[in-house]
C-alpha positions as CSV (number, residue, x, y, z in Angstrom):
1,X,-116.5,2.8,19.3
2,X,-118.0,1.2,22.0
3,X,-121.7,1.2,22.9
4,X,-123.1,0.2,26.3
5,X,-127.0,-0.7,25.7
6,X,-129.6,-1.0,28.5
7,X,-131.5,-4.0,29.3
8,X,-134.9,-3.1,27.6
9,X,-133.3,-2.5,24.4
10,X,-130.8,-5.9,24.4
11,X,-133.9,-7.4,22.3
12,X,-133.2,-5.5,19.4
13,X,-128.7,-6.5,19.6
14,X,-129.5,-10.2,20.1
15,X,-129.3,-9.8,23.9
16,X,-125.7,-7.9,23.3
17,X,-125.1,-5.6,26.3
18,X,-121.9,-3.8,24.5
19,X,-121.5,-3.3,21.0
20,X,-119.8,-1.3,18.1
21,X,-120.9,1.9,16.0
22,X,-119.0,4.1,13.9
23,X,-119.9,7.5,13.4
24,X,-117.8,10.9,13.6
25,X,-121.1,12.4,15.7
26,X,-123.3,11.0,18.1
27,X,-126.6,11.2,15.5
28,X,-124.0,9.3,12.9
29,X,-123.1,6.7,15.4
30,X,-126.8,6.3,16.3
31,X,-127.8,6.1,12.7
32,X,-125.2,3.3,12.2
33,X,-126.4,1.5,15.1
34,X,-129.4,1.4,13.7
35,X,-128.1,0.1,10.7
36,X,-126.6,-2.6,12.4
37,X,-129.4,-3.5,14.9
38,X,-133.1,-2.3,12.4
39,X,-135.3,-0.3,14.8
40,X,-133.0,0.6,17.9
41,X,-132.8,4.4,17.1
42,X,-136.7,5.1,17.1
43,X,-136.4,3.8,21.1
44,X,-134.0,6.5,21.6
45,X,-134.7,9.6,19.1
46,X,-138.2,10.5,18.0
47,X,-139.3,12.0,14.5
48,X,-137.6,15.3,15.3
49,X,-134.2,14.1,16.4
50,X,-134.3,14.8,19.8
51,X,-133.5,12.6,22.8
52,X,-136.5,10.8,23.8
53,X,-137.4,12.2,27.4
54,X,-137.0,8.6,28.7
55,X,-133.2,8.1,27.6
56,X,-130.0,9.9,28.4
57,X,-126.7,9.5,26.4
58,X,-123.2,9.6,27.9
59,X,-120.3,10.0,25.8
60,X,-117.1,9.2,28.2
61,X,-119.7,8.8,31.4
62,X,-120.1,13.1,30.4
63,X,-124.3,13.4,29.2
64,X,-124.7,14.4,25.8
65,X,-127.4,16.9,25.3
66,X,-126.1,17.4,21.4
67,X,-126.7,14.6,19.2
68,X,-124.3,16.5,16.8
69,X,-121.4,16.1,19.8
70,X,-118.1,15.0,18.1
71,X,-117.1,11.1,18.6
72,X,-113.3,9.5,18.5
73,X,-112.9,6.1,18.0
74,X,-111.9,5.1,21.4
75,X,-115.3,6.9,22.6
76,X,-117.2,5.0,25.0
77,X,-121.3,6.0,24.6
78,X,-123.3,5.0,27.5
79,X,-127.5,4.6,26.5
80,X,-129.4,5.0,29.8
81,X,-133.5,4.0,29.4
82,X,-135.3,5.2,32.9
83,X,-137.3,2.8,34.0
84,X,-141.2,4.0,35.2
85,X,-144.4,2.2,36.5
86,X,-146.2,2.3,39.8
């Protein structure tokens, strides 16, 4: 499937702004993201598999609030990153 990344996290896809995970769920695409590009996943999910409180996923521009949401192959999953400062 394919996986839109934001900006702050292109470091860690080779400056990639789409690329491709597999994964029957949204935690199993996530993991294999992170199998493919080391160290992305801890930006988004924290030690107790939740959504970090800066990102928001979209599967299909719908937000995910269940990592365990079924994917399809053709799924599009969007990762947002909020930007903050002052």
């Amino acid at each position: 499937m394919r996986i839109l990344i934001p900006t702050p996290l292109y470091s860690y896809t080779g400056g990639k702004a789409e690329v491709a995970a597999e994964g029957a769920t949204v935690a199993h695409a996530l993991r294999d993201l992170d199998r493919r590009y080391p160290g992305i996943r801890f930006r988004m999910v924290d030690e107790q598999d939740c959504v970090r409180p800066h990102m928001r996923i979209f599967v299909n521009q719908e937000l995910v609030t269940d990592l365990e949401q079924a994917l399809a192959p053709k799924d599009e999953v969007q990762i947002i990153q909020a930007l903050s400062g002052g």
